[in-house]
MIDRENLUM-567421 format. One line per 10 residues: number of its first residue (from 1); their letters; for each residue x, y, z of C-alpha. Coordinates in Angstrom, 2 decimals. Each point is the difference from the previous one (the first is absolute). Example, Ala and Ser with C-alpha at 12.3 -4.5 7.8 and 13.67 -1.06 7.14 Angstrom:
% residues 2
1> as> 12.30:-4.50:7.80  1.37:3.44:-0.66
% end
This chain:
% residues 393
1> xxxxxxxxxx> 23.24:4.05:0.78  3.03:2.23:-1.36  -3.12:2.12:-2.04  -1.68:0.99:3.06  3.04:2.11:0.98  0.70:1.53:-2.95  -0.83:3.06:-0.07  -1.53:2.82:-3.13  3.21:1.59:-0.87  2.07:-3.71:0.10
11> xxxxxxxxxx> -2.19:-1.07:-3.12  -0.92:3.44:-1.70  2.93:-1.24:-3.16  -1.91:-3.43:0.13  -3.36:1.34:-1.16  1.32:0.20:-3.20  -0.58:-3.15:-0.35  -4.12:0.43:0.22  -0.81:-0.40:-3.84  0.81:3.12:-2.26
21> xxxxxxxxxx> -3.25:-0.30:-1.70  -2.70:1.84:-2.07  -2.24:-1.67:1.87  -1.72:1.18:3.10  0.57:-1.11:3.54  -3.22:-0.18:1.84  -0.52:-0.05:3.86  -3.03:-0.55:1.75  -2.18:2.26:-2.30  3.08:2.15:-0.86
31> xxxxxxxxxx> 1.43:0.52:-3.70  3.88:1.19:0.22  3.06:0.59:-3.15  2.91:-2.06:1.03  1.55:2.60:-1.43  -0.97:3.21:1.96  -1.42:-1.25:2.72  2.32:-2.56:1.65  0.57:1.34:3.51  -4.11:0.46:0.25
41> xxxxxxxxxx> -0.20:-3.95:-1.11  2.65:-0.44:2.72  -1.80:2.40:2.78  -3.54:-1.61:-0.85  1.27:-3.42:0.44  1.95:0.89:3.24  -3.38:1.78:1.25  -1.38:-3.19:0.51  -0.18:-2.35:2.93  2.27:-2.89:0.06
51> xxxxxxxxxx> -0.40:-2.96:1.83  1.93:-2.86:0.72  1.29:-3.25:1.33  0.68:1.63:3.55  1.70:-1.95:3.05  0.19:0.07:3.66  -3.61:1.68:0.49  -2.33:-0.47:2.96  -1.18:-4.44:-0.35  -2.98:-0.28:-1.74
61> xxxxxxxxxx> -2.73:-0.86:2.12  2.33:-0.02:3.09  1.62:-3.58:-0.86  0.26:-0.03:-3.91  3.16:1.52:-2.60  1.32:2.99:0.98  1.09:0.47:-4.31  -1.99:-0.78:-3.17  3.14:-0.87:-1.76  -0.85:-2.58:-2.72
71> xxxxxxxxxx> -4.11:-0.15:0.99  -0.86:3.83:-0.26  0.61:1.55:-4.10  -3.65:-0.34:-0.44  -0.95:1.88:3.48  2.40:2.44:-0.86  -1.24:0.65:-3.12  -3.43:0.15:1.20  0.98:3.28:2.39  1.00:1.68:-2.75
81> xxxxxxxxxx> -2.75:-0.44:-2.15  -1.82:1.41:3.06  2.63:2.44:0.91  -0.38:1.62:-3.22  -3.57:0.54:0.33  0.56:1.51:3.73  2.15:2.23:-1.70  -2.28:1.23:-2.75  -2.82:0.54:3.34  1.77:1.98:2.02
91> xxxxxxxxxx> 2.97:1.50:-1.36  -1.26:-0.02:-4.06  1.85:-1.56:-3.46  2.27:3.01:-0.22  1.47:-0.18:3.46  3.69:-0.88:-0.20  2.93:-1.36:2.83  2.82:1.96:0.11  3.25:-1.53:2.20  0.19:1.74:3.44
101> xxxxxxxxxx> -3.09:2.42:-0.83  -2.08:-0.29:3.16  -3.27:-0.94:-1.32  -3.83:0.39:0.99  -1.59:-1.79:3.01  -2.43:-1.73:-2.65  2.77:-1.44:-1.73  1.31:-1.55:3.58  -3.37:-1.08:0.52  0.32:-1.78:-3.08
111> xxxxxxxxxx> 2.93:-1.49:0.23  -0.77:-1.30:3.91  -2.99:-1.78:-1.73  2.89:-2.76:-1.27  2.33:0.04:2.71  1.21:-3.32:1.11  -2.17:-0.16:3.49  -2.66:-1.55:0.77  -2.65:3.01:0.43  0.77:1.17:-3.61
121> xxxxxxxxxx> -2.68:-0.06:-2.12  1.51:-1.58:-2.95  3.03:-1.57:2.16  1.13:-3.44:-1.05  -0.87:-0.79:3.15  -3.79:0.88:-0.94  0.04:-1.09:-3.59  1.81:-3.67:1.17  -2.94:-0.61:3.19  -2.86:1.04:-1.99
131> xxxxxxxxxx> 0.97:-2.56:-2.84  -0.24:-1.92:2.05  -3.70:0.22:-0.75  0.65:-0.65:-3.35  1.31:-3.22:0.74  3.79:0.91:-0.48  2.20:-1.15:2.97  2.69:2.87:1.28  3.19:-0.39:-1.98  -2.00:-1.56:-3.55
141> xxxxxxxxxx> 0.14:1.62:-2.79  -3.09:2.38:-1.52  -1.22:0.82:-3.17  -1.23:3.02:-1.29  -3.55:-0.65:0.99  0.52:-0.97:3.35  1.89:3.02:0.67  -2.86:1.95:-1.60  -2.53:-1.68:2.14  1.89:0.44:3.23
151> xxxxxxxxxx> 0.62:3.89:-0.70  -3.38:0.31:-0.66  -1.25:-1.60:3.69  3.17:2.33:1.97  -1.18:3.78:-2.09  -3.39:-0.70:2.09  2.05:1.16:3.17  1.88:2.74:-1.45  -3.04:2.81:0.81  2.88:2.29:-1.03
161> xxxxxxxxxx> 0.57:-0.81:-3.69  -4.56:-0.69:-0.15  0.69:-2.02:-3.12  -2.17:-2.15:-2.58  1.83:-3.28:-0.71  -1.49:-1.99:-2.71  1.41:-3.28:-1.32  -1.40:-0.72:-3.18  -0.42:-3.64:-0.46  -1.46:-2.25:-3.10
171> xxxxxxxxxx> 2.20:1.95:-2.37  -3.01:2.89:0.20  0.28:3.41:1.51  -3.80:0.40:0.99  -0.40:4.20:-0.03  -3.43:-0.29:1.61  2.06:-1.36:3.12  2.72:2.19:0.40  -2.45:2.90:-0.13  -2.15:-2.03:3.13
181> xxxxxxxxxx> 3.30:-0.12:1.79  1.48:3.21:-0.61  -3.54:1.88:1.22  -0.23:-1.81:2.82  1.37:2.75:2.21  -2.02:1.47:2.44  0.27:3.99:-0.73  2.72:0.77:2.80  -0.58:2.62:2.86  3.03:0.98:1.07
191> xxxxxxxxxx> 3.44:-0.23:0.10  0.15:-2.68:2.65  -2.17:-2.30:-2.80  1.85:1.10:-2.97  3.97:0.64:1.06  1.12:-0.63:-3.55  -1.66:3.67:-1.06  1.93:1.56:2.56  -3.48:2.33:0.56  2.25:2.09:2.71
201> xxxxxxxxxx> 2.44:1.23:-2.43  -2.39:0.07:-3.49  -2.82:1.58:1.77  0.66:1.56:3.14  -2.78:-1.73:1.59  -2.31:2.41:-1.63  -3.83:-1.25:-0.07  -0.85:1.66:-3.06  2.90:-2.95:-1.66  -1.81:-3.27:1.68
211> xxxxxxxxxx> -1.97:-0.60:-3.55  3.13:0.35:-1.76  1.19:-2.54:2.29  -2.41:-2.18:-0.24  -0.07:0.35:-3.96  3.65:-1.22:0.13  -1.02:-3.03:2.41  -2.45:-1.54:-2.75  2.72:-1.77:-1.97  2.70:-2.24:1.72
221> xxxxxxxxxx> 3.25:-0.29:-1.89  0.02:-3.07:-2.08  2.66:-2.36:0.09  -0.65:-2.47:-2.95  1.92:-3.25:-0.22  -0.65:-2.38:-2.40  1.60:-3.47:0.19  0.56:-1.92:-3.37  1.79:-2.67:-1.61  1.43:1.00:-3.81
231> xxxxxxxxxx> 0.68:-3.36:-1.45  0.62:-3.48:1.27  3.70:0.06:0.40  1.39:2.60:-1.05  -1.96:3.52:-1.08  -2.20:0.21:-3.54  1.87:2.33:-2.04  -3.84:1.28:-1.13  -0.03:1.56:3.47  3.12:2.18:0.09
241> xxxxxxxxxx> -1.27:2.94:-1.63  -2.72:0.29:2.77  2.12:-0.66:2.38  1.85:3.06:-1.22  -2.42:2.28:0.10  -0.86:-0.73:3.60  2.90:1.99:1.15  -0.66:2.83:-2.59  -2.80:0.89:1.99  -0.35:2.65:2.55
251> xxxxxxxxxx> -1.74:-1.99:2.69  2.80:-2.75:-0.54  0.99:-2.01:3.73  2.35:-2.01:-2.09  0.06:-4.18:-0.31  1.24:-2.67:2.41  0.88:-3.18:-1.24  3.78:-1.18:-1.21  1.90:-3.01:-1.29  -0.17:-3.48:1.55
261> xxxxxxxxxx> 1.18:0.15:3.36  0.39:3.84:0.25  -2.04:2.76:0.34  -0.03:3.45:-0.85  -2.00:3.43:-0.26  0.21:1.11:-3.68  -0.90:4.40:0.05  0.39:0.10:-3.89  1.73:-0.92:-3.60  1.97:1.22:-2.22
271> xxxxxxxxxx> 0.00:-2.10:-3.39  -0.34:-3.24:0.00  1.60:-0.38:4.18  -2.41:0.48:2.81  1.92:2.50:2.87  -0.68:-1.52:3.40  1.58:0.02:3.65  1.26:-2.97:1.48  -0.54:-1.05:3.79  2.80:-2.23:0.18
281> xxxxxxxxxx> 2.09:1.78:1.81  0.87:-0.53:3.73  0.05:2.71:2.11  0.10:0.34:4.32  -3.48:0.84:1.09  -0.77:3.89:1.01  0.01:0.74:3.45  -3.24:1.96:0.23  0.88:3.29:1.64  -2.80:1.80:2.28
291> xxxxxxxxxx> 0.54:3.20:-2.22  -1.14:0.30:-2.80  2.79:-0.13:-2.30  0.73:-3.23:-0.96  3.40:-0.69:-1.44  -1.30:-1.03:-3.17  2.76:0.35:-2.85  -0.19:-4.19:-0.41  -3.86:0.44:-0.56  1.10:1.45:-3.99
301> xxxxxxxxxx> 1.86:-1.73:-2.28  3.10:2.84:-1.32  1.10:-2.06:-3.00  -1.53:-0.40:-3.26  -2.61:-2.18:-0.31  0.12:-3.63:-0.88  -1.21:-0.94:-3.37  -1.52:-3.17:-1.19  -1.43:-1.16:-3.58  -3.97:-0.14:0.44
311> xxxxxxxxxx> 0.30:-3.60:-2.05  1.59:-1.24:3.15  -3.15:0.91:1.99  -1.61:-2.41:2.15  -3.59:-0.37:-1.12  -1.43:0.29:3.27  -0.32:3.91:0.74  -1.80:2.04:1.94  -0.81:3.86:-1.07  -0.06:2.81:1.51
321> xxxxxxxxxx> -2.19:3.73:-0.26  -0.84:2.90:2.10  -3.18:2.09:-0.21  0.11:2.73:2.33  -3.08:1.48:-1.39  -3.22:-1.11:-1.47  1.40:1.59:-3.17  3.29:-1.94:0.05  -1.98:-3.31:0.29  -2.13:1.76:-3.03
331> xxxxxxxxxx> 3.14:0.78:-1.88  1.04:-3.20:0.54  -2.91:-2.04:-1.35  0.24:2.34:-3.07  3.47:-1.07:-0.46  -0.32:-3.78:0.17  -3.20:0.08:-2.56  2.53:2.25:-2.10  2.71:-2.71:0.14  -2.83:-3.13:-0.98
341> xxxxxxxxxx> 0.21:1.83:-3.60  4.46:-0.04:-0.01  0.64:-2.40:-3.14  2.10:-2.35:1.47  -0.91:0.27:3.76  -1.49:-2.77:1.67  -2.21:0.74:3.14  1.20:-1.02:2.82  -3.22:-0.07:2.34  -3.88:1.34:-0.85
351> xxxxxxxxxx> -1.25:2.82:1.24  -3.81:-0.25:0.28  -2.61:2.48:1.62  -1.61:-2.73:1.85  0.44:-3.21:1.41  -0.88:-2.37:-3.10  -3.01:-2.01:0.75  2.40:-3.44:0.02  1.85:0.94:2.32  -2.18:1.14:2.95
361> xxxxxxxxxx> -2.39:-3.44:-0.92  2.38:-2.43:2.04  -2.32:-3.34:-1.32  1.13:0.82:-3.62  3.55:-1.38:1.36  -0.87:-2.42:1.83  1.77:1.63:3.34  -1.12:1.14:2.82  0.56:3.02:1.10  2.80:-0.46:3.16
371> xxxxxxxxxx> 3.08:0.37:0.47  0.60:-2.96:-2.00  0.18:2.21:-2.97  1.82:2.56:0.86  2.69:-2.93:0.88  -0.58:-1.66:-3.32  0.84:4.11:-1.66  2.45:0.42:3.00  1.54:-3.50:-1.61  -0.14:0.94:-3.59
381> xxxxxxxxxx> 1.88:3.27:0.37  2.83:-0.71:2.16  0.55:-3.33:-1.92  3.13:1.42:-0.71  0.92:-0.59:3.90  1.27:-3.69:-1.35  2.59:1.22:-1.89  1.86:2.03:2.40  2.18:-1.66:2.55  1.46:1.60:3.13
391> xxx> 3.57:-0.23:-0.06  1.75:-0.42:3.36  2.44:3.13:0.33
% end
């Protein structure tokens, strides 16, 4: 609780104590010097949405908690995740939050998407009711792939963001079914179909621009999560080096996962320690204002990051990239065939160009194809639910 209120220039002596190493820190795709570059770590880290425990917000579905105090790390964490790729959509990997700056309307938008109400997209109140769905109660605790799923079903409503949301399941990204999703989009005709170009401000309404539009519309940004469980109990050292790399890349959204009964959003490494934000922090709700500017200095975390060793990991992870463009989900494909031939570096997950043919053939498992499946996979990832207890605060 006492963190939350420190502020930048409280701390700025203590972030000597980030390790004064050779070695690079990395941050969501970002390669920094400890040694020249520690206020850009700092600002980068800061830069990024931040959400916690909150309390004394609107009930959830009228009659349920009005705080996710002890039930809601994993929620949390799962806003982030998403946060982050709203932020590389509409206000770009470079953009950075400076205290009392008045920022764009986009970033507002953004940041409304998570407030703690229950018309948010990504609100608690959303993510806890549509789990619902996934057979989690309000109040119990999720793991990473039941966040995952339930993001997934709330970005169909936000027209705004238009995003591709693909959970990769099985271990396998399939390429041939991102590329289905992500050229799905009907070619847009106007501004009214397509807010997130802003046509009125990039091209003036002019009808000589409406293919350039429309060229624009054919590939929804990709969000690409990709649930997976690194060991039995505790994570296969054969995988760290993968894991590594993950945030070394450009399109990088990041990992959410933790320790037993705690979870957190890890943005990067530096060493052998994983750099991550941690949701368990209580803070009062935000009263929504009707203007746009939110008071939002709680919404980023001003000290230095927390640091974990990645041997401490929880196996059960789920990963997180961002292709804005067909090329960046190109690039990105390049890169993980790249890191199959790292000595040392363990795959985590396939990536295929099709479906492979036992998969799709349901009768070579035995299963049918219902929802009994998906609640055997649903089952198998979040396994780790058993080991986490609610404590009563």
């Amino acid at each position: 609780l006492f963190l939350a209120t420190l502020t930048y220039d409280t701390l700025r002596f203590e972030y000597e104590d980030f390790p004064e190493t050779k070695e690079p820190v990395w941050i969501l795709g970002r390669k920094y010097s400890v040694f020249t570059e520690k206020e850009e770590i700092l600002l980068d880290v800061t830069s990024r949405l931040w959400f916690t425990y909150r309390k004394n917000f609107p009930a959830i579905g009228g009659t349920g908690p009005t705080s996710d105090t002890g039930w809601g790390c994993m929620l949390r964490c799962g806003q982030m995740i998403f946060a982050q790729a709203l932020v590389c959509r509409h206000l770009g990997r470079d953009w950075r939050w400076i205290k009392g700056k008045r920022q764009t309307d986009n970033y507002y938008n953004v940041l409304n998407a998570f407030i703690d109400k229950k018309d948010s997209y990504y609100s608690i109140h959303q993510i806890a009711q549509m789990g619902v769905g996934e057979g989690k109660s309000i109040g119990q605790w999720y793991g990473p792939n039941t966040v995952a799923q339930v993001l997934r079903k709330l970005a169909t409503f936000d027209t705004w963001s238009s995003l591709a949301v693909h959970i990769a399941m099985d271990n396998t990204v399939v390429m041939e079914e991102i590329r289905r999703l992500c050229q799905s989009n009907v070619p847009c005709a106007g501004a009214a179909a397509c807010p997130a170009l802003e046509s009125d401000v990039l091209y003036n309404g002019c009808p000589e621009d409406v293919g350039l539009r429309e060229g624009l519309a054919l590939w929804k940004p990709l969000v690409l999560l990709i649930p997976l469980r690194l060991g039995l109990t505790e994570i296969n050292e054969a995988y760290i080096e993968t894991l590594k790399h993950c945030f070394m890349m450009p399109q990088s959204l990041g990992v959410i996962g933790g320790k037993p009964n705690s979870a957190h959003y890890f943005i990067g490494y530096v060493g052998e320690e994983l750099i991550y934000l941690d949701p368990h922090t209580t803070q009062p709700a935000v009263e929504p204002s009707d203007s746009s500017c939110l008071p939002d200095e709680s919404f980023h975390c001003q000290h230095p990051p927390c640091r974990m060793s990645i041997a401490e990991l929880d196996p059960s992870i789920a990963v997180g990239f961002f292709c804005n463009t067909e090329a960046d989900f190109n690039d990105w494909c390049q890169q993980i065939k790249k890191l199959s031939l790292v000595r040392g570096a363990l795959p985590m997950f396939e990536l295929v160009e099709r479906q492979p043919s036992h998969f799709s053939n349901p009768d070579v498992l035995n299963l049918t194809p219902d929802s009994s499946d998906a609640d055997r996979l649903e089952r198998f990832f979040d396994s780790e639910d058993e080991d986490f207890e609610i404590l009563s605060l």
